[in-house]
KOLBA-481863 format. One record per atom (N, C-alpha, C): x, y, z; residue in one letter; residue number from 1; atom name. Coordinates in steps of 0.1 Angstrom, whole numbers, plus 5000, padded with zeros to 4 digits. Each point is the difference from the previous one (the first is absolute). Layout:
N
    x    y    z aa   i at
    X    Y    Z  a NUM CA
...
! end
This chain:
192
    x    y    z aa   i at
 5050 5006 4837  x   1  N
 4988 5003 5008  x   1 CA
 4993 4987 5003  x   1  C
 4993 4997 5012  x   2  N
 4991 4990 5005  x   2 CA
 4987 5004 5007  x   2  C
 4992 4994 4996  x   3  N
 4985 5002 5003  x   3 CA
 4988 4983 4996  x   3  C
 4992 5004 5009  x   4  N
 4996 4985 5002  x   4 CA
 4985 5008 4987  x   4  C
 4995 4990 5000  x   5  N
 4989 4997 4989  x   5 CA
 4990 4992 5003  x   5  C
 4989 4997 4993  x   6  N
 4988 4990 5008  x   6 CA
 5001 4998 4986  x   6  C
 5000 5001 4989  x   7  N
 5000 4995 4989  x   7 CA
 5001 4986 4993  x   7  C
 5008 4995 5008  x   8  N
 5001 4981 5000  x   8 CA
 4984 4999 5013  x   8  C
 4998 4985 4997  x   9  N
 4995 4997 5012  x   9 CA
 5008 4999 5013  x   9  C
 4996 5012 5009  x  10  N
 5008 5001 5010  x  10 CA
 5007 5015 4999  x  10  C
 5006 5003 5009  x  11  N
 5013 5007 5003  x  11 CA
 5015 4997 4998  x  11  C
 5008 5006 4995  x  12  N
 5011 5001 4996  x  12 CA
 5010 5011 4998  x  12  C
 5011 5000 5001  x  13  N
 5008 5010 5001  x  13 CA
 5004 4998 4984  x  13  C
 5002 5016 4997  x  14  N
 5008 4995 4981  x  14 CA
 5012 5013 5002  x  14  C
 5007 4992 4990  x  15  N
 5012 5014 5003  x  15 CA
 5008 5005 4986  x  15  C
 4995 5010 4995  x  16  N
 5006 5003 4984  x  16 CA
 5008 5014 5003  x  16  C
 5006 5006 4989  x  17  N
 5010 5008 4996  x  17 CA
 4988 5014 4994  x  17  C
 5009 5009 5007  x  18  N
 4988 5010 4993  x  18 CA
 5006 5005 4983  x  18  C
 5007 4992 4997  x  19  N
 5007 5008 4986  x  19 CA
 4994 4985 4990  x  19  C
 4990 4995 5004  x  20  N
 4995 4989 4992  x  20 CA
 4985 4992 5006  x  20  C
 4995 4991 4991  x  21  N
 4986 4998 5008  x  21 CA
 5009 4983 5003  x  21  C
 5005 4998 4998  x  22  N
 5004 4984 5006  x  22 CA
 4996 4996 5019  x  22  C
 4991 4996 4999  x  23  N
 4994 4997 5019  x  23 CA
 5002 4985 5001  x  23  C
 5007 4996 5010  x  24  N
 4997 4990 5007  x  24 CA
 4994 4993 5010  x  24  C
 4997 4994 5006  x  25  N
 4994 4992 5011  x  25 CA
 5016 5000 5005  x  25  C
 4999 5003 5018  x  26  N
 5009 5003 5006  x  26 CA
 5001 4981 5004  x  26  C
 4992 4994 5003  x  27  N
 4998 4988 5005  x  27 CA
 4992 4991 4995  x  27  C
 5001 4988 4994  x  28  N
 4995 4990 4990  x  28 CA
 4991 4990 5012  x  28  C
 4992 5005 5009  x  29  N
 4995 4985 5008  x  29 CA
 4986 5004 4997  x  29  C
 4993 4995 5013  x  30  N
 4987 5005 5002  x  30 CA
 4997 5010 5011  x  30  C
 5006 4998 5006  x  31  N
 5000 5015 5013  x  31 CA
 5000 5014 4992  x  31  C
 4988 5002 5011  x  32  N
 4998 5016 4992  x  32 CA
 5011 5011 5008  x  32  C
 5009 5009 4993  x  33  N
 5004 5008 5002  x  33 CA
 5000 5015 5002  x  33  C
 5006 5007 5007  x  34  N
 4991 5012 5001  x  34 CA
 5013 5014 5005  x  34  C
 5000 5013 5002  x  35  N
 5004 5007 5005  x  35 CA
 5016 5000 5000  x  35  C
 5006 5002 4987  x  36  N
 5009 4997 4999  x  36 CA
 5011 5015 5005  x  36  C
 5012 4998 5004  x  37  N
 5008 5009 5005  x  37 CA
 5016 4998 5000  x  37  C
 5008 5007 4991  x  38  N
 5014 4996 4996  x  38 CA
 5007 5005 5010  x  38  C
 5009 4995 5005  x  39  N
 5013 5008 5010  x  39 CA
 5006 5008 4988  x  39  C
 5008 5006 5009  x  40  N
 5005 5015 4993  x  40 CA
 5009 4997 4994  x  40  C
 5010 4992 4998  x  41  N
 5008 4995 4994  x  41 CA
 4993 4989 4980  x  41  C
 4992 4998 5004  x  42  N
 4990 4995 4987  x  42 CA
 5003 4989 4996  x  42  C
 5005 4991 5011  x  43  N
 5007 4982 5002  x  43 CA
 4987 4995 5004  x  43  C
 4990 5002 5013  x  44  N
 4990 4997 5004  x  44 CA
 4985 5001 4998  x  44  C
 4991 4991 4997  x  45  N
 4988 5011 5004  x  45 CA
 4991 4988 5013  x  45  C
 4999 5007 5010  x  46  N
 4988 4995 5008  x  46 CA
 4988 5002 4992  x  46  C
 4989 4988 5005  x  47  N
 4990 5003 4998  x  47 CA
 4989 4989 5008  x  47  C
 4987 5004 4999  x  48  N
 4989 4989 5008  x  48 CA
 5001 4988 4995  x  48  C
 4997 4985 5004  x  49  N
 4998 4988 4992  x  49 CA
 4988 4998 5005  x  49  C
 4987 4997 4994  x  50  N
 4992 4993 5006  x  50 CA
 5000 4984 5008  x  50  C
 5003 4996 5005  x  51  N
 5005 4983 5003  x  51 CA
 4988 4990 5007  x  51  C
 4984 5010 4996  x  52  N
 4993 4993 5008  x  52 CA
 4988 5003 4985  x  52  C
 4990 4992 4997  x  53  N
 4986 5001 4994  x  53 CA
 4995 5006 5005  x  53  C
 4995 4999 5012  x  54  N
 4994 5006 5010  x  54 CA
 4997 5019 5000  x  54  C
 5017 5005 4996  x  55  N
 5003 5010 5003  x  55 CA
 4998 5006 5011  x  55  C
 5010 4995 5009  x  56  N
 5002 4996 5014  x  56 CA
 5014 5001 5005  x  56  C
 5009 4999 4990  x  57  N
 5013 4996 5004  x  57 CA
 5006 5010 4987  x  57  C
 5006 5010 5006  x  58  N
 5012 5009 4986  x  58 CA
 5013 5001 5006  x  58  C
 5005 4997 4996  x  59  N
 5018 5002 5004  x  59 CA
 5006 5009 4988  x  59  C
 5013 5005 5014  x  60  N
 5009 5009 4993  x  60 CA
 5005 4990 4996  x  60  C
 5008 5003 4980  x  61  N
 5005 4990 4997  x  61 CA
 5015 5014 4995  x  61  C
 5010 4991 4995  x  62  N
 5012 5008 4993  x  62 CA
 5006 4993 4989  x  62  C
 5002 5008 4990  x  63  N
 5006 4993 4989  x  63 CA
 5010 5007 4996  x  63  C
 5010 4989 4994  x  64  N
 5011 5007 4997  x  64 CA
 5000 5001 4985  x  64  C
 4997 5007 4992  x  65  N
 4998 5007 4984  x  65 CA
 5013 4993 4996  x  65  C
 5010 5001 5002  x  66  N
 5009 4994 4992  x  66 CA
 5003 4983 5003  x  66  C
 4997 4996 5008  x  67  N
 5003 4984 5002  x  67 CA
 4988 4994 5001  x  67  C
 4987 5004 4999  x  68  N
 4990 4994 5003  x  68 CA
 4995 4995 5010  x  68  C
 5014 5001 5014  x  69  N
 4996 4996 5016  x  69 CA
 4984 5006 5001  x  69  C
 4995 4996 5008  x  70  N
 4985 5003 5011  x  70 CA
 5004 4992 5013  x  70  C
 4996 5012 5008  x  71  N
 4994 4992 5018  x  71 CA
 4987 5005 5003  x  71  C
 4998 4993 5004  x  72  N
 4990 5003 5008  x  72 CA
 5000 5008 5017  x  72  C
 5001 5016 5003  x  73  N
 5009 5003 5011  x  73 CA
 4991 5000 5008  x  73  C
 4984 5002 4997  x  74  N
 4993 4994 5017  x  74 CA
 4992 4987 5000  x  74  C
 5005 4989 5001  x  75  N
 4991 4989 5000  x  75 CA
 4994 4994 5013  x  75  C
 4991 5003 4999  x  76  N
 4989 5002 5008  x  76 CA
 4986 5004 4999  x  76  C
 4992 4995 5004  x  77  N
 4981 4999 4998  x  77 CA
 4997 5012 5001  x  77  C
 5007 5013 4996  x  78  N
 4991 5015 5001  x  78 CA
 4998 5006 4986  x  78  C
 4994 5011 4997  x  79  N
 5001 5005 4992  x  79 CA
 5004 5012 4998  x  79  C
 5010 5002 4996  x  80  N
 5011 5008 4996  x  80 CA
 5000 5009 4988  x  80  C
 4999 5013 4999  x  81  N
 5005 5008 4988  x  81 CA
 5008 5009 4998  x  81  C
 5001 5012 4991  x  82  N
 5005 5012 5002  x  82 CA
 5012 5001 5000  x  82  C
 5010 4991 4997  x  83  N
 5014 5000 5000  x  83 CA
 5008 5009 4996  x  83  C
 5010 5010 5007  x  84  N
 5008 5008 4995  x  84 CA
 5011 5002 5005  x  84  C
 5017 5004 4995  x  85  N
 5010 5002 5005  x  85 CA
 5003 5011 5003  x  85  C
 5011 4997 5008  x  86  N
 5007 5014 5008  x  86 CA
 5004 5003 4991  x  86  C
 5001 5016 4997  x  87  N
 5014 5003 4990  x  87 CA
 5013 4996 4997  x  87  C
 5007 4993 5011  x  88  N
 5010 4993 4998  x  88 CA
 5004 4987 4999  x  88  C
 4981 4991 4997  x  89  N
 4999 4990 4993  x  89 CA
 5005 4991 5011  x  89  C
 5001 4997 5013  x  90  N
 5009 4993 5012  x  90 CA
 4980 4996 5010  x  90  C
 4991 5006 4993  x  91  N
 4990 4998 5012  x  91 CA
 4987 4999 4993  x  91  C
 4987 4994 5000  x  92  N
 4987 5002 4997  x  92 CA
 4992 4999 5007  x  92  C
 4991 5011 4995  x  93  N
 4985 5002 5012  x  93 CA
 4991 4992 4992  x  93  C
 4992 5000 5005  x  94  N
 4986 4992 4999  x  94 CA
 4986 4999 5008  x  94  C
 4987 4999 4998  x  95  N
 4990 4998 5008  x  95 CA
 4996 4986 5002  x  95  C
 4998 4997 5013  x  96  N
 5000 4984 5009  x  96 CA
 4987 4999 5003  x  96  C
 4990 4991 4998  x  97  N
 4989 5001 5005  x  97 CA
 5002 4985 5012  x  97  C
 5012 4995 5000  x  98  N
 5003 4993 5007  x  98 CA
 4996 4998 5019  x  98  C
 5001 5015 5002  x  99  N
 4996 4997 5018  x  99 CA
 4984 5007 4999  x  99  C
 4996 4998 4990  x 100  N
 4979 5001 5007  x 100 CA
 5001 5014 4988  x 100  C
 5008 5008 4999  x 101  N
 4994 5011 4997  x 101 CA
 5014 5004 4984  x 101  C
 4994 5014 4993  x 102  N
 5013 5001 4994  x 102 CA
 5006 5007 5005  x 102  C
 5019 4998 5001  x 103  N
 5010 5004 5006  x 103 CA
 5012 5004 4992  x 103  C
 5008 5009 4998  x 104  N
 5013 5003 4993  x 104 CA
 5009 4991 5005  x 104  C
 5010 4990 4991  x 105  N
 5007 4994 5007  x 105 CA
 5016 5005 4990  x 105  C
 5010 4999 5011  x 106  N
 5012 5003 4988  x 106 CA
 5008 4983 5003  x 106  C
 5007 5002 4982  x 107  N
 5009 4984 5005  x 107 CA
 5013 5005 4994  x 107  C
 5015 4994 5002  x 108  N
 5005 4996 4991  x 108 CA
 4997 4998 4986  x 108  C
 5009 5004 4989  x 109  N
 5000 4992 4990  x 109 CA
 4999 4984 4998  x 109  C
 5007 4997 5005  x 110  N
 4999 4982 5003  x 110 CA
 4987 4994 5006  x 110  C
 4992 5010 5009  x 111  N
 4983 4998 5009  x 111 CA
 5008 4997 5012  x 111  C
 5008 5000 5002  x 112  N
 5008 4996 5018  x 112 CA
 4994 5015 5004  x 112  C
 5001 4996 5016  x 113  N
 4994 5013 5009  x 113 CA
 4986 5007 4997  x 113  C
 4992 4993 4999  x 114  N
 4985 5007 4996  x 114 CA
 4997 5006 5014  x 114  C
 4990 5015 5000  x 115  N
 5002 5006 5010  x 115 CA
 4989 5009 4994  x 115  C
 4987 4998 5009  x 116  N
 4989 5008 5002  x 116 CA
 5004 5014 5006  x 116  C
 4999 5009 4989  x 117  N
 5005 5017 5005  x 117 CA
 4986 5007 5011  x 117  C
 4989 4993 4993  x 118  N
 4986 5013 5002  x 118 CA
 4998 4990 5014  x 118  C
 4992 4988 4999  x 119  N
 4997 4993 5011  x 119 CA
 4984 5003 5011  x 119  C
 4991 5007 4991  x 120  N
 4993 5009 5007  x 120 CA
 4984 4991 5001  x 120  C
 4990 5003 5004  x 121  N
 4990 5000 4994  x 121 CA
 4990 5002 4993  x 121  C
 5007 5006 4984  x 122  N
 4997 5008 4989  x 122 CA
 5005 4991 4989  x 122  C
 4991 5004 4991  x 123  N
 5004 5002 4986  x 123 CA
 5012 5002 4995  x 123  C
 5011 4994 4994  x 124  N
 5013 5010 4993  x 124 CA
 5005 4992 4988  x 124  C
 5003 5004 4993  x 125  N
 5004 4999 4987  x 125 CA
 5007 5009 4993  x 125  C
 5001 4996 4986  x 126  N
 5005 5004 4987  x 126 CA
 5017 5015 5004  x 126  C
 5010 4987 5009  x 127  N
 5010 5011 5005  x 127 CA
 5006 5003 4986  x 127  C
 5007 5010 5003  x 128  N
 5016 5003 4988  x 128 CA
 5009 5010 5010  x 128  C
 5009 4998 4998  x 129  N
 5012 5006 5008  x 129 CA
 5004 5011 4993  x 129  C
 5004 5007 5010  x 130  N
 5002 5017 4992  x 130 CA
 5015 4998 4998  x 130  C
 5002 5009 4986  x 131  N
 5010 4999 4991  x 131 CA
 5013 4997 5007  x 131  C
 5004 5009 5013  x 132  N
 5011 5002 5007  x 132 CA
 5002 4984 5007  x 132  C
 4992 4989 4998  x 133  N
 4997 4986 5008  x 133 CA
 4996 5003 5014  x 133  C
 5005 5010 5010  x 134  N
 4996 5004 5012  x 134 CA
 4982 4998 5006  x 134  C
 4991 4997 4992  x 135  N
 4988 5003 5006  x 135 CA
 4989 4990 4990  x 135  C
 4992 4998 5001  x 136  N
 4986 4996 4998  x 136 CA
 4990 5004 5000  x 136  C
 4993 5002 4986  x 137  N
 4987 5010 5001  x 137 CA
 4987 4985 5000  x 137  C
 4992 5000 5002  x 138  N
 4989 4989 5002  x 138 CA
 4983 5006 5000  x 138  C
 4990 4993 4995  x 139  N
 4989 5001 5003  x 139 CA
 4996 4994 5014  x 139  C
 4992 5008 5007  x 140  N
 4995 4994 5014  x 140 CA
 4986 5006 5003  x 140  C
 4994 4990 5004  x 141  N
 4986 5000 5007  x 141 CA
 5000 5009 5012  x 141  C
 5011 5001 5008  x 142  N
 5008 5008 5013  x 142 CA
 4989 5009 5002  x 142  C
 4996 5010 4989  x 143  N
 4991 5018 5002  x 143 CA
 4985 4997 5000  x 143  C
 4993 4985 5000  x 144  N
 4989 5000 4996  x 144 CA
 4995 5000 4986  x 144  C
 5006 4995 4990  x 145  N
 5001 5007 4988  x 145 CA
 5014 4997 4995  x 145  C
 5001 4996 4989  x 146  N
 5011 4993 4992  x 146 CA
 5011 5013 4998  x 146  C
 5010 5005 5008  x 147  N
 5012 5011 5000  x 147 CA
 5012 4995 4996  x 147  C
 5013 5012 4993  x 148  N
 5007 4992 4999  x 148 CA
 5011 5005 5010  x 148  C
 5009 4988 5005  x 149  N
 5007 5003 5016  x 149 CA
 5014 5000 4992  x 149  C
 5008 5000 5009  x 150  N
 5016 5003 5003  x 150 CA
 5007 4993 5008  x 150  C
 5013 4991 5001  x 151  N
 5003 4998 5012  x 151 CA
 5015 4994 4996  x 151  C
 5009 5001 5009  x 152  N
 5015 4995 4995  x 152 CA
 4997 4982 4999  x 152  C
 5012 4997 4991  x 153  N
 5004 4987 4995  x 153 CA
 5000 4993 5011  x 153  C
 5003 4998 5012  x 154  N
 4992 4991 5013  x 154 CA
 4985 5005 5005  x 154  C
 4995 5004 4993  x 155  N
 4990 5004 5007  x 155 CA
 4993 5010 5012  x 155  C
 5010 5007 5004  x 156  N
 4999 5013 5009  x 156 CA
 4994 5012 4994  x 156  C
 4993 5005 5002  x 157  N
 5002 5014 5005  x 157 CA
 4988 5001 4986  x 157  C
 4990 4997 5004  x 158  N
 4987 4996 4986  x 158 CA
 4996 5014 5002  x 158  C
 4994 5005 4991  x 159  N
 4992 5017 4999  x 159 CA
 4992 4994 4986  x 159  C
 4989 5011 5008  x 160  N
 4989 5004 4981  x 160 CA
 5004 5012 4994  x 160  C
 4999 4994 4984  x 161  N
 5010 5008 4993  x 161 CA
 4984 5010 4991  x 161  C
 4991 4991 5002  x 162  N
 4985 5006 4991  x 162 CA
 4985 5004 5010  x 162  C
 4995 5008 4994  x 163  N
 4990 5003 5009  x 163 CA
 4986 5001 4989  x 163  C
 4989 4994 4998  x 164  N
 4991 4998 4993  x 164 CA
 5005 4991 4991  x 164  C
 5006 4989 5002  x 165  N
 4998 4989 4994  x 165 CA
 5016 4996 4987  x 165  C
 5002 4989 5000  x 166  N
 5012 4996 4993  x 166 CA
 5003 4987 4999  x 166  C
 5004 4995 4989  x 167  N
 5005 4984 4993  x 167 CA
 5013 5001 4990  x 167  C
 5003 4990 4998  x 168  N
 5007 4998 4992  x 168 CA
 5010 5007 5000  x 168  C
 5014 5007 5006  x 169  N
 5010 5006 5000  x 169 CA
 5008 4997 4991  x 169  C
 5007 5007 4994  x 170  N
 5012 4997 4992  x 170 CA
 5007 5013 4996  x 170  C
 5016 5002 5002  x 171  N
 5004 5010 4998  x 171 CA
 5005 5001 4984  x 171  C
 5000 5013 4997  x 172  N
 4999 5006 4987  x 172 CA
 5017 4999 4995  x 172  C
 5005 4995 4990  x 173  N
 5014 5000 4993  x 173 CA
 5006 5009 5001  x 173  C
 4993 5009 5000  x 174  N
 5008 5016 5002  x 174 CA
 4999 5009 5009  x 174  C
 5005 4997 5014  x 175  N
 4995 5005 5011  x 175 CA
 5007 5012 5004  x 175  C
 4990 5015 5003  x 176  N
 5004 5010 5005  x 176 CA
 5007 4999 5016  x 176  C
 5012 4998 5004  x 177  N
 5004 4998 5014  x 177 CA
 4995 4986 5009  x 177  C
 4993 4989 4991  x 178  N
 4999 4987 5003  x 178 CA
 4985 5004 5007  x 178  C
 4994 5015 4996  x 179  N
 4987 5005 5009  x 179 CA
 4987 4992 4996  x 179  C
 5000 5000 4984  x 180  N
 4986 5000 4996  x 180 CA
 4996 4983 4999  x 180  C
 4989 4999 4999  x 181  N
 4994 4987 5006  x 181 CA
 4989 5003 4994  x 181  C
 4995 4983 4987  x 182  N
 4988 4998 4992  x 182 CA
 4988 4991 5006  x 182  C
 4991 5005 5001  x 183  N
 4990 4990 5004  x 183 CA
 4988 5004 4992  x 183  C
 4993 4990 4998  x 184  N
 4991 4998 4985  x 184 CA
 4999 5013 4993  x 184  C
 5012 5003 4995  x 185  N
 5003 5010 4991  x 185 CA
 4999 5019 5011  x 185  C
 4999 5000 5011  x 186  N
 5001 5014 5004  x 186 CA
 5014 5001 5003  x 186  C
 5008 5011 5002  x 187  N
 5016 5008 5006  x 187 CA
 4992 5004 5013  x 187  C
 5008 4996 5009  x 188  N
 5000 5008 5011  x 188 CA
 5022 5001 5008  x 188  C
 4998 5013 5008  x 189  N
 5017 4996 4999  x 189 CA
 4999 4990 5014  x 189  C
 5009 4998 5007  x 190  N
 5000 4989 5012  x 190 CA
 5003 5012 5013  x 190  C
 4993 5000 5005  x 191  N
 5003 5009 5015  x 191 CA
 5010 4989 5008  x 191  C
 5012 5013 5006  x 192  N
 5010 4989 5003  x 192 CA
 4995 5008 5019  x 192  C
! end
């Protein structure tokens, strides 16, 4: 398991075994760490680096758990969070405050092909990709009011998926027909 902490001074990612209390610091520097997210395979975990004091500057970073590689996959003056993979571990989304506003961006594994999906004049954030990899569920400003949307892996064919309000998506381990969908703890099923 991995989860960040404020417990040191700063932010940090730690990552222990649930069959013991042994935790480690994911990363030995001074960059605060944050939002960590394993590819499905359990070789990888993305996560935020802070690279600025300021807290001004967060990059997607990747690490490789068994060889101790890191890159850095958006380097560049924005601030960046939310990192997560496709199910088949080949692609990651993320939110870009990069062009003025926040935006869902997907990349490669490697960060080649970075590619603004939403592109709007709204709010968007905190994507995850539905189980089947085909689509993207996301928070958006879009309804007047923080909703959460829908839209395929290039970015087509966006729909609201909530009506009075929604954050934080994440789908449930055990999904009835890939239908049901968690947001700050309510079930609702997904109108197709």
């Amino acid at each position: 398991m991995a989860f960040w902490s404020d417990r040191e001074e700063g932010s940090f990612v730690y990552i222990m075994n649930l069959d013991d209390t042994k935790q480690f610091r994911m990363i030995d520097d001074s960059h605060a760490t944050t939002d960590p997210a394993f590819s499905p395979d359990g070789e990888n975990i993305a996560y935020v680096s802070e690279q600025s004091m300021l807290h001004d500057r967060m990059e997607i970073c990747l690490r490789n758990l068994d060889r101790g590689e890191e890159v850095d996959l958006t380097p560049n003056q924005a601030y960046e969070r939310d990192p997560s993979f496709s199910p088949d571990g080949k692609h990651i989304i993320f939110t870009s405050h990069r062009e003025g506003l926040n935006d869902i961006f997907i990349m490669n594994i490697d960060g080649n092909e970075q590619v603004n999906l939403t592109n709007n004049k709204f709010w968007n954030e905190d994507p995850q990709f539905t189980p089947d990899g085909k689509q993207i569920v996301y928070v958006s400003s879009l309804a007047q009011g923080k909703e959460i949307f829908i839209m395929n892996t290039n970015g087509n064919n966006q729909g609201r998926l909530t009506f009075g309000g929604g954050g934080s998506p994440c789908f449930a381990p055990m999904l009835i027909n890939g239908k049901l969908l968690d947001y700050y703890g309510n079930w609702h099923e997904l109108e197709q």
